[in-house]
N, C-alpha and C positions, 0 to 999 in steps of 0.2 A: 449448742446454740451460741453463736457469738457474740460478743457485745455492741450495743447498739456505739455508735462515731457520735459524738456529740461536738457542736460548735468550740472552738477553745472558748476558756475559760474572759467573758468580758466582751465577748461579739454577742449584738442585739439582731437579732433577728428583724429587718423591716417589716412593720403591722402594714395595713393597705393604706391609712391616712399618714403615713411615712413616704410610701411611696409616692403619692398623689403631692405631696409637699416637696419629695426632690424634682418631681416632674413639674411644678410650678404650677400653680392656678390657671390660668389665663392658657395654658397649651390644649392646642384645637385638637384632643385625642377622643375617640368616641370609644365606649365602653367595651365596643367590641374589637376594636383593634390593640387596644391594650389587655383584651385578655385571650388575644390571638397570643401571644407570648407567655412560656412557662415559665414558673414562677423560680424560683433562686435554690439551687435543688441544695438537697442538705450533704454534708457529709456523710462518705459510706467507707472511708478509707483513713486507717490514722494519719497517710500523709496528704492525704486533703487540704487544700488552701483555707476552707475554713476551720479546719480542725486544727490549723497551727497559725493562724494570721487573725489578728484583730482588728478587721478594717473598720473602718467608720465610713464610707462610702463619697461620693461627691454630688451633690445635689446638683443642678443646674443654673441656680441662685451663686452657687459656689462657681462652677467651672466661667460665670461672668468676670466673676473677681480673681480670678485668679488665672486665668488665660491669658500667657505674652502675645499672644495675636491678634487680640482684638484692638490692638492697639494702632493706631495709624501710622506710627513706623513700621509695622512689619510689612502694611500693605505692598510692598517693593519683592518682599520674601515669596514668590508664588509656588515655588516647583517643587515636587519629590524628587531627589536623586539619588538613584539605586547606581551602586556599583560594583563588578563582581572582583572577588581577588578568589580567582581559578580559572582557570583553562579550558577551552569552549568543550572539550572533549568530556570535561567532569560533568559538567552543566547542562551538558545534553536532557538528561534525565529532569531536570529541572523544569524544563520549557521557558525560558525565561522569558520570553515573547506573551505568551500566556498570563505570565503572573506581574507585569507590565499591565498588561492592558485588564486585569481585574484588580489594582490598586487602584488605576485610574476613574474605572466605572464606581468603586467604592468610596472612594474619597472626592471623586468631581473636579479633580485638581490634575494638571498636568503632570508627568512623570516622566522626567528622563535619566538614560542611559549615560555614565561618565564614566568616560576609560581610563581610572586611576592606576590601573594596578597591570602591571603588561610583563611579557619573559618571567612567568613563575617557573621555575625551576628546582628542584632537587637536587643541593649538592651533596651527594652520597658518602662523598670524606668527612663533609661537618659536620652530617646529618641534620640539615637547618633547611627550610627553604627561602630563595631569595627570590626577587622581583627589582623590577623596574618601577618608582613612585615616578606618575606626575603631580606638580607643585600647582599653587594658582594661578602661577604666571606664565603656566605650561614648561618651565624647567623641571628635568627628569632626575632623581639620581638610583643609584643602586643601592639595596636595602635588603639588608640580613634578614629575615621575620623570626624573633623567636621564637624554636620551637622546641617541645620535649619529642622523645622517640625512645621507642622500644627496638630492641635490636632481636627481639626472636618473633614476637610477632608481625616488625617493620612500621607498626603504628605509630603515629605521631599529631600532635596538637599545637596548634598553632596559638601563643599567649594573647588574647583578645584586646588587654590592655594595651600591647605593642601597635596592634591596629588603629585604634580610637587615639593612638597618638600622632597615627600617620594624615587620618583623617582632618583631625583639626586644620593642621596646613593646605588642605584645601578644599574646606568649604565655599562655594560656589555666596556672592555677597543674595541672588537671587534666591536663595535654598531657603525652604521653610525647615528643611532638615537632609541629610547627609546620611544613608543609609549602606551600608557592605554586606553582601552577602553569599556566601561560601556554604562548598560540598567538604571544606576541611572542618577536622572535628577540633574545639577550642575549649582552653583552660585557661584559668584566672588566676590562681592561687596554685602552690605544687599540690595540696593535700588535696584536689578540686578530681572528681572522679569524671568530669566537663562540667562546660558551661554554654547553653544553648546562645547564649548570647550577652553583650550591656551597652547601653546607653548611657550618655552623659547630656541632659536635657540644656542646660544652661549653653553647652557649645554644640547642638541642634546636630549630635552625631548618633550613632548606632552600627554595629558589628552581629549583624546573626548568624548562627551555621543550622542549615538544613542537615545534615552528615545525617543524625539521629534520629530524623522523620521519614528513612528512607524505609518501606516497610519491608526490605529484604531482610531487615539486619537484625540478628541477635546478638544482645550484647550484654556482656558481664555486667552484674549488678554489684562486684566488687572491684575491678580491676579496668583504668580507663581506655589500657591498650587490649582488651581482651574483647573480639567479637567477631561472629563471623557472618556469611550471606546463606540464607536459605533458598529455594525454588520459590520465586512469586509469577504468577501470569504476568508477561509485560503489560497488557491494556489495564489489568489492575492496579499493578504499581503506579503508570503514572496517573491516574485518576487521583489515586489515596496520596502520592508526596504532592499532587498539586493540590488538592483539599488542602494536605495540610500546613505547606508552604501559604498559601493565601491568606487562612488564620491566624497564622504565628505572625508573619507579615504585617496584616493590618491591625492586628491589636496593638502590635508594638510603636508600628507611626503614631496609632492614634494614641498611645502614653507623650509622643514624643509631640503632639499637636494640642498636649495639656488635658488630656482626659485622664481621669484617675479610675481605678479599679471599681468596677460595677457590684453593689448589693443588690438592686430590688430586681431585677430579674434573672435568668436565664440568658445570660448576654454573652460578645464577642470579649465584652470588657472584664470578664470574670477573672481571676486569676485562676493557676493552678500547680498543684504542691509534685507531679508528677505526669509522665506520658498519660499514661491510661486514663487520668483527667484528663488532661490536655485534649485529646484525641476527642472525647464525648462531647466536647462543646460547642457550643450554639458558633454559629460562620459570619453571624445577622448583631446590629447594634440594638438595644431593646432601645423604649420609646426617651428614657429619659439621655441616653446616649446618643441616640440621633438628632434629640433634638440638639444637642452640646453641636456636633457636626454641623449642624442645617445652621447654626445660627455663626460659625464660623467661617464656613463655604456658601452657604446662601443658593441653595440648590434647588432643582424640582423633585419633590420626593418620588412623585410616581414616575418621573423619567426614570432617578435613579433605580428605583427598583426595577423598571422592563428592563435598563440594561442588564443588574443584574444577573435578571432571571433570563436573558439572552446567555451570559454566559456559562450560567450553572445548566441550560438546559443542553449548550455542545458539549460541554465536558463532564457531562454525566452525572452533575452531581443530584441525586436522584430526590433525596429525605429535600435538600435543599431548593430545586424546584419543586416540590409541593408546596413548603411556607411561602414563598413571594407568591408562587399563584393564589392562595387564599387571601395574603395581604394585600394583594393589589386589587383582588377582586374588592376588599372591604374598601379602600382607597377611595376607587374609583366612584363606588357607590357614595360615596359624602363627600365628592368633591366639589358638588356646589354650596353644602352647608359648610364646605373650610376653603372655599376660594381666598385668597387676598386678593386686594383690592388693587387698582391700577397704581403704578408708579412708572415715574421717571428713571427711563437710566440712557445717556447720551440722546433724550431726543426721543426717545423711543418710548411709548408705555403702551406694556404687553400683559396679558392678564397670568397672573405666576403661580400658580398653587404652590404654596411654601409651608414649609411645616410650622411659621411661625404667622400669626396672622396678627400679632401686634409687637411693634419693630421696637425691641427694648434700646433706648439709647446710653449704656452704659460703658467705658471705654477706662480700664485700670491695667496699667503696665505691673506685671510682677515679675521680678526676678527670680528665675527657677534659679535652686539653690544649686551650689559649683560644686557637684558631686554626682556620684551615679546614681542610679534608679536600684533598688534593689532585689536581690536575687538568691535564690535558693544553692550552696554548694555542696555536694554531697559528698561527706570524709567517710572512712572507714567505720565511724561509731557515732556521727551525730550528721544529722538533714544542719546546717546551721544557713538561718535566716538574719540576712543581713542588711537591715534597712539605714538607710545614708541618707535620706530627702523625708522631707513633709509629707511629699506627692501621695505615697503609696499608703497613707496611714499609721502606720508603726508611730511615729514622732519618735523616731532616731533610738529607736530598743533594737538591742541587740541579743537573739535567743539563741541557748541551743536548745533544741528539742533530741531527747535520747529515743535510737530506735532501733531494730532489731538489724540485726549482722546481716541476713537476707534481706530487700526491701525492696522495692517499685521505687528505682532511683532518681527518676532524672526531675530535671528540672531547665525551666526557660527562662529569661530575664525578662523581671515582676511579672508574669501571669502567677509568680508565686504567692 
């Protein structure tokens, strides 16, 4: 019999009047829509996010005070913009059409397309790939991207850090954040077996790679040029990398829109210490999350959800159109005991079901600290978790956790 996974050493497990305290007194949630959501599952895995991470979580009390956007200067910052550096041919598999218009329905914010990154090419003498950058001012130049490479398997990873440098230079002044995203696989560190991705909050950027969410691929669990493609059904395949592109996707904005990693439910906010966590986690914001969201974007919830559940119900996401149907059913049923009340907006007062039914007037600029979000890299003999920022909980510890030579490797930036 194996040993039970227990929390690390110094994470409190959320009681129910914990959670009810980061959800905030005054939030219009009925008893049964909050316990339409599963509770904060325990570790089963020693590399589990909570079996190695001691979060203290973010209340919603918290995410007022400490969210850059509620600020009246940001009000100018409106858009998400997603940018790819690959080739329409990699991306294929991606649908990126698809995963465009389900950030949009998820976050209620505009999102567009910015053609940074153009003539990616392979030069096979320097074994590097290079591109075409456009600047802010739409001047173009040409750009090495560093990369490592294996010469017997021909694998290679593209340094993530090189990217988020490239980014900076052109941040759009309209962007709530700056997002790239690639079928290439990316490393941070040499000893880095990958790296799913990093953000730098303070300059509103982020670098992901899907590569490792593709469910053809098996990949060495020591070695980061080592992996090959197995037989998948193509309708499966893309069903399962667009699941899981979506999730990796929106958790990571919403770090980058000031949300910090979720304790009291079963959420999109969790983090996680590995794929096979990764993979098992909830697609949905639990309620103290959403409300973080509604009170930033100021949305209809029940619209938000029919979109949703419009999307999850074309592209098959099966487990995932049942939860919006039951919660929308629950919704809909109390939406005249949580209507809000009329208001003004240009002239117009429309009646809004909001998730928030009394309109907190609080408004504190914080500066997110000039470093990255932290992230799991996995060496040859140690998972090492590396926290840089406030945001994520750690308060700037730096651990190595020892773990077996074979292990369940990977990891994303901060779902760790």
């Amino acid at each position: 019999m194996s040993k039970p996974v227990k929390f690390v050493r110094g994470f409190h497990e959320p009681k129910p009047k914990d959670i009810d305290k980061a959800l905030g007194n005054d939030a219009p949630f009925s008893n049964e829509f909050k316990t339409s959501f599963n509770s904060l599952p325990k570790p089963t895995n020693d590399l589990d996010w909570l079996a190695n991470y001691r979060e203290k979580g973010q209340t919603y009390a918290q995410f007022l005070d400490q969210c850059p956007f509620l600020d009246d200067r940001s009000s100018l910052q409106e858009y998400i913009y997603l940018t790819l550096l690959d080739n329409d041919d990699r991306l294929s598999i991606l649908n990126i059409d698809r995963l465009v218009d389900y950030t949009k329905r998820f976050f209620q914010m505009e999102v567009k397309l910015l053609p940074l990154f153009t003539n990616i090419t392979w030069n096979d003498k320097k074994r590097t790939l290079a591109c075409t950058v456009k600047g802010r001012n739409n001047s173009t130049s040409e750009t090495t991207l560093r990369t490592r490479y294996d010469s017997i398997t021909g694998h290679s990873q593209i340094c993530v850090n090189h990217v988020l440098n490239l980014l900076k230079r052109s941040v759009p002044s309209d962007a709530r954040c700056l997002v790239a995203i690639t079928l290439h696989d990316l490393y941070s560190d040499s000893s880095d077996l990958f790296i799913a991705g990093l953000a730098q909050g303070n300059c509103r950027i982020a670098a992901f790679s899907f590569f490792r969410y593709d469910p053809r691929l098996e990949i060495s669990e020591e070695f980061w040029y080592d992996w090959k493609i197995k037989k998948t059904k193509s309708k499966l395949m893309s069903t399962i990398i667009l699941l899981r592109s979506c999730r990796l996707l929106t958790h990571e904005i919403g770090h980058l829109l000031g949300i910090d990693h979720c304790i009291y439910y079963d959420c999109l906010m969790n983090g996680s210490g590995h794929l096979e966590e990764d993979f098992s986690q909830s697609l949905f914001l639990c309620p103290v999350d959403l409300r973080k969201l509604s009170k930033l974007v100021d949305f209809d919830v029940i619209q938000r959800y029919e979109q949703m559940l419009d999307f999850c119900t074309e592209n098959k996401f099966t487990d995932e159109t049942d939860v919006l149907t039951k919660r929308l059913e629950i919704l809909k049923n109390e939406k005249p005991a949580t209507q809000t009340k009329k208001r003004s907006n240009n002239g117009d007062e429309n009646d809004k079901f909001n998730i928030l039914d009394t309109e907190i007037i609080y408004m504190f600029s914080r500066i997110i600290p000039s470093s990255s979000i932290s992230t799991i890299r996995r060496s040859s003999n140690f998972v090492r978790i590396f926290e840089v920022g406030p945001r994520d909980g750690l308060q700037n510890e730096k651990t190595q956790v020892p773990t077996p030579i074979k292990v369940e490797f990977v990891n994303r930036l901060s779902r760790t």
